[in-house]
N, C-alpha and C positions, 0 to 999 in steps of 0.2 A: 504494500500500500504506500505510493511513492507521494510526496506531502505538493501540498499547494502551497505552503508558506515560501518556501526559495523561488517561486515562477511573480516575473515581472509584468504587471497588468498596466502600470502606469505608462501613459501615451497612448493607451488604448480606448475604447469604450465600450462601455456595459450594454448591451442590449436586452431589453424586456420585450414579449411578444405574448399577447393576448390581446382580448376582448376588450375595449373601452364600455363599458357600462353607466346608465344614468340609473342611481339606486333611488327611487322614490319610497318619500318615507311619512306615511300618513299615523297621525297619532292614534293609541289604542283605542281609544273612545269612541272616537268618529267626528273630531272636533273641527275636524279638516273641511268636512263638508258642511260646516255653518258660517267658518270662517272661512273659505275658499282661498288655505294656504294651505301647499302640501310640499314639505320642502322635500330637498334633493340634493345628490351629492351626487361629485362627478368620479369612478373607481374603475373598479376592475382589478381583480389580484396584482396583476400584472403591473399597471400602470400605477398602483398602491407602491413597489418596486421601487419603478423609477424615480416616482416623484419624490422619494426618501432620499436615495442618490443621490438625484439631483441638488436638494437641499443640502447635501454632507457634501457637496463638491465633486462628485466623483463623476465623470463623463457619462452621460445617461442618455442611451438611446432609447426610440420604442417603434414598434411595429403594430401594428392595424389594420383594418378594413374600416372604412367610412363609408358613406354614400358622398358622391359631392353637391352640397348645399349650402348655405348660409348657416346654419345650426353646426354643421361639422366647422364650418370658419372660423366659429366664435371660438368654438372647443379648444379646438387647433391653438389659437391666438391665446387662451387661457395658461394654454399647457404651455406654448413657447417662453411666457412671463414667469413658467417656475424652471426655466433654464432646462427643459428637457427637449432633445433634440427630435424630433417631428418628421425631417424630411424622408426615413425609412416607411410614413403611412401609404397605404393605399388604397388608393379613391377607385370604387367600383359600387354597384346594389343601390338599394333603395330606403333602408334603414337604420338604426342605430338600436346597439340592444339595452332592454330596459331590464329593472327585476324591483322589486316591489316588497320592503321588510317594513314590518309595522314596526313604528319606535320603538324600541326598548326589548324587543323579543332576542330572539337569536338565529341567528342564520341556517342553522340545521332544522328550526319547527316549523311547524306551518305558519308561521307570520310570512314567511318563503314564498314569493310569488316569481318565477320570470318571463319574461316576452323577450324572447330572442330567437324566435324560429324567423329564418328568411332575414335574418340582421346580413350586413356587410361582412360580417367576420366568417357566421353559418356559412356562407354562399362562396367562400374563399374556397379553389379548389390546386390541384397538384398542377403546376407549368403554368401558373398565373406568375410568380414572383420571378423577379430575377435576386436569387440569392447572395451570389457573388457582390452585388451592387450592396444591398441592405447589410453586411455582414462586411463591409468594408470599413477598416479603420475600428474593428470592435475585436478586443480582447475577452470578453467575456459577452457569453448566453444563457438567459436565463426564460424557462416559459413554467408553466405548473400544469398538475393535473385537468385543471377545469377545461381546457383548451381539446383537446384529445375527447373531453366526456361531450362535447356538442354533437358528434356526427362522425360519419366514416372517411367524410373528403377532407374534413376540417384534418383528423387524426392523421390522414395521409400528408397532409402539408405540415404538419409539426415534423412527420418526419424526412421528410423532403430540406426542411430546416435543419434540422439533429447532425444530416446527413453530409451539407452541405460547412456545417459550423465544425465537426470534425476533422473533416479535411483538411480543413485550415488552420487545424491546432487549436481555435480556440474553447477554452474554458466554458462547460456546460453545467448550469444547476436545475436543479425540478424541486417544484414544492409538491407533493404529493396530497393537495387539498381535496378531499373525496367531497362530493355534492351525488346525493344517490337521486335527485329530481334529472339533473343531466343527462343521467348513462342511461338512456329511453331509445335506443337504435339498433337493439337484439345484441350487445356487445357485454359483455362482462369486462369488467375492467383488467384485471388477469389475462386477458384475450388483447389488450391492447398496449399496456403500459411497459411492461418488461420489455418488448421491442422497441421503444423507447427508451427506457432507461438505460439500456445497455451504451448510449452513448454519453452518458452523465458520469461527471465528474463530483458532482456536491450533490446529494441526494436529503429530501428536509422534510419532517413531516412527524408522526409519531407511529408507534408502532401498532396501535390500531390498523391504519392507512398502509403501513407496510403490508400485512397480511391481506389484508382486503383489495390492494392491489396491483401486489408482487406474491400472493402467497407466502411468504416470512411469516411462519404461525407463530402465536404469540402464545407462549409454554404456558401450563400449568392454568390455575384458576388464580391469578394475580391481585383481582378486586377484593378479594377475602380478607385479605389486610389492613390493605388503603396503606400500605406501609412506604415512604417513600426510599428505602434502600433497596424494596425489592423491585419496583419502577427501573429503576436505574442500573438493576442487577439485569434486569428483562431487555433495558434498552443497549446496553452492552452485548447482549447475547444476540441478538436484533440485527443491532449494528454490524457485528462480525457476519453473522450470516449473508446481508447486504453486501458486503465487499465481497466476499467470496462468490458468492451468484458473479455479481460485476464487476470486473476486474479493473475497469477503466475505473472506479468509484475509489474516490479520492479522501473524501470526507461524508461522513453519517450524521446529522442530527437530528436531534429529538425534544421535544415540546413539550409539557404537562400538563394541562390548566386543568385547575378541576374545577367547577363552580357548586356551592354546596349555598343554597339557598342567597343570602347578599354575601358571603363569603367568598374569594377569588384566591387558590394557591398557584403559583405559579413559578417552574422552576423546568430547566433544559440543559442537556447534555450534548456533547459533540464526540465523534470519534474521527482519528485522524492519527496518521503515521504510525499507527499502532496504538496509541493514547486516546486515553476514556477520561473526557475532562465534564463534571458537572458545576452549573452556574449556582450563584445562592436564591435562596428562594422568597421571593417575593408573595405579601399577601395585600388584601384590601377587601374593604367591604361598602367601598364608594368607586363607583366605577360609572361611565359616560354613556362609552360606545365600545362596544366589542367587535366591532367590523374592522378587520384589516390589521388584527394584532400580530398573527402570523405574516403576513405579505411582513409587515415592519421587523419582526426575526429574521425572514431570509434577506432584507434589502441591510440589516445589521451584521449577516453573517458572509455577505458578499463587499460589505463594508471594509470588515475587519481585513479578507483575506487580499482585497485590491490594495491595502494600505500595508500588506506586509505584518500585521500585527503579530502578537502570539495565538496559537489555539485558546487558551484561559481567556486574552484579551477581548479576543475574538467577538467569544459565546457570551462571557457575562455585558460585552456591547451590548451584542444583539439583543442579549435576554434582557436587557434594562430601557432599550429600546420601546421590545414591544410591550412590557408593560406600564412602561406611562402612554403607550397609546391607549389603553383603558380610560385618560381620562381627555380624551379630544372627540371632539365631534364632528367627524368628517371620515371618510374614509382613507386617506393616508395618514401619515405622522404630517406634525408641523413643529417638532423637537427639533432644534440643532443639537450640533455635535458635544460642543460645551454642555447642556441642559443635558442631554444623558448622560453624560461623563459624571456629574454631579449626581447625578442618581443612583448610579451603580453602586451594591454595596459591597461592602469589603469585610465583613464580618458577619 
């Protein structure tokens, strides 16, 4: 397992690719439609990514499907103002995709609505891109699971991507974010991912997601505990199995939250050159928004490793990262570098 830490990212640029999403976010109640406000945030795992980069300074590309209109313009021109580089989008279709979480719920319940059948991104098929062009001047690629769980053309051009980013040396991560309303196209995720993964270098996600969709089963009955040594014993064991499947697999990490009514534990591990490093653990029982804490982990853990840090460095970045995204309200971070660096704990 040969490390990321010695390989030179600077003068490069980071590329994120997925979906641009407008999350529309109507309150519980239904207050929305008396007072004919229904706010929105503009996301997408992916572009959650970049736009963290982007703020930490690090060269941030992104890729997309749009349609071309006055509404993609604005977007376009929003996103250029937070310093993320644009010109890799591509303008084709007729729409933009939406998804629909009522305030305050959670991403995985049914507060979960999406509308993205026939988006720009759905309709993206294999020998549309010129990859060569889009992956120029970028040391690093980064896309996640949600992209793949759209559809069977979409899945072909991630890997037509993968494929094309290898070639060229550079540096591939996946966040392994399972959305079971997605994978609706007779595909099990095991049926698609592992030919995928096999050309990642940073693989992020928790061990859940690993088995559900790379089969890395997850031993024993583990929840009987709730112990956090044996989490971390499971995510080691995890971890090595991941690298072994993937040989190209450079680094493993892993996630924790567990939300236990307004309580929030929150604590992640990384595996790399052989080394099983866990972060400290964060709690809270006031929290914002929980959309895009992970994106904020991998855009901390692609942070750490573009800047050369330590693995320890690394993780507990990341990991302090995405937990003061807990208390923002938007779908990316809006933390500088400084502002997590102060947060990170040390004991």
């Amino acid at each position: 397992m040969s490390g990321l830490l010695s390989k030179n990212f600077k003068g490069g640029a980071v590329l994120s690719l997925g979906e641009l999403l407008l999350r529309i976010s109507p309150d519980a109640d239904g207050n929305w439609l008396d007072n004919s406000i229904l706010p929105f945030y503009v996301g997408g795992a992916e572009l959650n990514v970049a736009t963290a980069l982007a703020l930490w300074d690090v060269p941030s590309k992104y890729f997309t499907a749009l349609p071309k209109n006055g509404l993609s313009e604005q977007i376009i021109s929003y996103l250029n103002k937070k310093n993320i580089d644009t010109s890799p989008v591509h303008y084709h279709g007729n729409r933009l995709g939406l998804y629909f979480l009522t305030k305050g719920k959670d991403l995985k319940h049914d507060a979960l609505i999406y509308d993205r059948a026939n988006s720009a991104f759905a309709d993206l098929q294999p020998g549309m891109i010129d990859w060569d062009k889009v992956l120029d001047g970028v040391t690093w690629f980064h896309f996640s699971a949600i992209c793949p769980a759209i559809n069977q053309q979409v899945a072909d051009v991630c890997l037509e991507a993968l494929q094309a980013a290898s070639s060229k040396g550079i540096t591939i991560s996946v966040d392994l974010n399972y959305r079971s309303k997605l994978w609706q196209y007779g595909k099990e995720p095991q049926e698609v991912m592992p030919g995928l993964v096999k050309y990642c270098d940073v693989i992020m996600g928790n061990i859940w997601a690993a088995e559900k969709m790379l089969g890395i089963e997850v031993l024993g009955d583990i929840h009987e505990s709730g112990q956090k040594s044996i989490y971390l014993k499971e995510a080691l064991s995890s971890s090595k199995r991941i690298a072994e499947q993937y040989p190209k697999c450079k680094a493993v990490a892993n996630t924790f939250r567990f939300d236990e009514w307004d309580d929030i534990d929150y604590y992640t591990s990384l595996y790399t050159n052989g080394g099983f490093y866990s972060s400290h653990e964060y709690n809270t029982r006031q929290k914002v928004d929980k959309v895009g804490t992970g994106d904020c982990f991998m855009a901390g853990l692609i942070y750490g490793f573009y800047n050369n840090q330590s693995a320890q460095q690394t993780l507990e970045f990341a990991t302090a990262a995405a937990f003061q995204k807990l208390f923002i309200t938007s779908d990316a971070t809006t933390n500088t570098v400084d502002e997590i660096i102060k947060a990170i704990k040390y004991e």
